[in-house]
C-alpha positions in Angstrom: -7.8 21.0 8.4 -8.3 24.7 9.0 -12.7 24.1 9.0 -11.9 21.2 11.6 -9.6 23.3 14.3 -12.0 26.3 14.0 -14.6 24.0 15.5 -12.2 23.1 18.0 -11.3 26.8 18.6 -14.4 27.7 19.4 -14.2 25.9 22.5 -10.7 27.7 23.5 -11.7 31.3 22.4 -10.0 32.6 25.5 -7.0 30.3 25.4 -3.8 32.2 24.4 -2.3 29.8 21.2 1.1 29.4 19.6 0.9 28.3 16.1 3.3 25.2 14.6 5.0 28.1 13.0 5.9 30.0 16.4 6.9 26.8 17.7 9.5 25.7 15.0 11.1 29.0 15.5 11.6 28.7 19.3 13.0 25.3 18.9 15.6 27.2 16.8 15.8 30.0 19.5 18.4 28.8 22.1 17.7 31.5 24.8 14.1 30.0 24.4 12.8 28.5 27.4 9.8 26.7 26.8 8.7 23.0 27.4 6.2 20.6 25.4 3.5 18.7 26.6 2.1 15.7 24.6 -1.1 15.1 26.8 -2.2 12.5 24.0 -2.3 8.4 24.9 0.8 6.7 25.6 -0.6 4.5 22.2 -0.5 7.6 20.6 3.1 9.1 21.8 4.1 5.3 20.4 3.8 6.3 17.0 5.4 9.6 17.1 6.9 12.5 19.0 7.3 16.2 18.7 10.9 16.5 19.3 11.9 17.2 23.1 8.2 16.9 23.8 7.7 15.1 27.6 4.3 13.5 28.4 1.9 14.6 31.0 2.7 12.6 33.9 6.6 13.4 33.4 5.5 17.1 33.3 3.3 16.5 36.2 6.0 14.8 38.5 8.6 17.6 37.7 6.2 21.0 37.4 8.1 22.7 40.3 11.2 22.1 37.5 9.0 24.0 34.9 7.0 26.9 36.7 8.9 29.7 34.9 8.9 28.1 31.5 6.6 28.8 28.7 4.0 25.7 28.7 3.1 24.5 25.1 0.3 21.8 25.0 -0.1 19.7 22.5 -2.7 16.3 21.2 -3.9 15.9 17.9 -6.2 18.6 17.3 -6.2 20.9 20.0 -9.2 19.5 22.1 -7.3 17.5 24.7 -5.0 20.0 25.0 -7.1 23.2 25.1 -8.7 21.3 28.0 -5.6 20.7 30.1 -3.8 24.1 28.8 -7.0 26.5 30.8 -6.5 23.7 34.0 -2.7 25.0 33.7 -3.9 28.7 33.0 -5.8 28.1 36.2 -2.9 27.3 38.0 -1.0 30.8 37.5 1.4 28.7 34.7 2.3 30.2 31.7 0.8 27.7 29.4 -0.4 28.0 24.9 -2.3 25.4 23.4 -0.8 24.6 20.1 -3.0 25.5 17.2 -4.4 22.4 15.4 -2.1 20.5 17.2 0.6 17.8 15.8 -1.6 17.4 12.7 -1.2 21.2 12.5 2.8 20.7 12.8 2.6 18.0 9.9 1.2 20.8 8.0 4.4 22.6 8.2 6.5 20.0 7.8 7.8 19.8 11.3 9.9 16.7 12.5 8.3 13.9 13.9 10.7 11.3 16.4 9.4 7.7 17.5 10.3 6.5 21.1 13.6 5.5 19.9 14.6 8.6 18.8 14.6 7.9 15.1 13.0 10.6 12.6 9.7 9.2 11.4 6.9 10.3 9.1 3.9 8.5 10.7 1.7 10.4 13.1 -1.3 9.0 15.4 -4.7 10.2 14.4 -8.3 9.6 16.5 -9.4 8.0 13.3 -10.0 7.7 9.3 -12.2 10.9 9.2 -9.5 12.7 11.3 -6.8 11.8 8.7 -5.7 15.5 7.9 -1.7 15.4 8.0 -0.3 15.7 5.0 0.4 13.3 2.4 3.9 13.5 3.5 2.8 11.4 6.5 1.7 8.5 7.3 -1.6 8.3 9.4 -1.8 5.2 12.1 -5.2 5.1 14.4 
């Protein structure tokens, strides 16, 4: 998992990060003021959630709602969202890609939530070589 978001990394070098770690402990933080982006497919946000994450477009309709927040983007990896994280860099926003991205939070055992709101243990990956979440979780692709 490491090997594969060091590749990714390479590409974001200049991208300022917040690890799965640094993220649990803000969700814990409640003077915290931060928002999550999922930027992955709306297939993929089917499966499984970050909790309190919002998708793109939602973040995209209300970003006058989240200019002084902390920005954390996240997809599976860190690709996608490394990608839309410098567009939002661009822009003046305070915005962190999350390192290695929801398979990276699987990796610490963070919670996972399906559309419904329910606590779930499956997670979307791009596909079967991709399958790097722990075994604690169920891969879907």
């Amino acid at each position: 998992m490491k090997t594969a978001y060091a590749l990714v990394k390479l590409e974001f070098d200049d991208l300022p990060e917040i690890s799965s770690q640094s993220l649990y402990a803000l969700s814990s933080d409640a003077d915290s003021d931060y928002i999550i982006v999922d930027v992955r497919t709306p297939e993929e946000r089917q499966v499984s959630m970050i909790p309190g994450a919002i998708n793109e477009t939602y973040f995209e309709r209300n970003l006058a709602e989240y200019q002084n927040k902390k920005i954390i983007v996240y997809c599976t990896i860190g690709y996608r969202s490394g990608y839309y994280t410098r567009s939002l860099q661009q822009k003046g926003l305070d915005a962190y890609n999350l390192s290695a991205g929801i398979l990276g939070w699987t990796h610490i055992n963070g919670p996972l939530f399906n559309p419904q709101g329910r606590a779930t243990n499956r997670v979307h990956i791009y596909s079967r070589p991709w399958d790097l979440a722990l075994k604690d979780y169920t891969a879907v692709y």
